[in-house]
C-alpha positions, 0 to 999 in steps of 0.5 A: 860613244860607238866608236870609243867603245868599239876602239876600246875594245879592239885595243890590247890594254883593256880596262879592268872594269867599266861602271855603268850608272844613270841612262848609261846602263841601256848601253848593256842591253838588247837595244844598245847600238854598241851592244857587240862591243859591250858584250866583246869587252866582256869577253875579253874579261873587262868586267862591266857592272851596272847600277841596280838601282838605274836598271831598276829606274829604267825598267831595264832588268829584263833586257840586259845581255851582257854585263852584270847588274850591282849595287851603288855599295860596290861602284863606290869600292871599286871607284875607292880602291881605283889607282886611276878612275876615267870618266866620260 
């Protein structure tokens, strides 16, 4: 995962948005391994939103960085109004 997100974010075409959701939203906090490479995507404009409700399940609220935290009502918009969706 590391080293596709740090590839990902080194590449000129950049995705318009990553979703976050089950054990996958620790990957925006304070202990995440690929934290610089969250973080840079977020820089770079990618916008990264992660599931509130995994947050929550993880007890993570307080140690997220990067990112933003929203609702299962937005991933689902966002996954319907997608001309092309990626999942790893």
């Amino acid at each position: 995962m590391g080293s596709f997100l740090r590839t990902l974010w080194a590449n000129k075409n950049k995705p318009h948005t990553i979703i976050l959701y089950n054990s996958a939203v620790k990957l925006i906090t304070k202990e995440s391994l690929v934290l610089d490479a969250m973080d840079g995507l977020v820089k770079a404009g990618v916008d990264i939103i992660a599931c509130g409700t995994c947050i929550e399940f993880f007890k993570l609220k307080d140690k997220v960085v990067t990112g933003r935290i929203s609702n299962m009502q937005e991933i689902v918009a966002n996954l319907m109004e997608s001309e092309q969706v990626i999942t790893i």
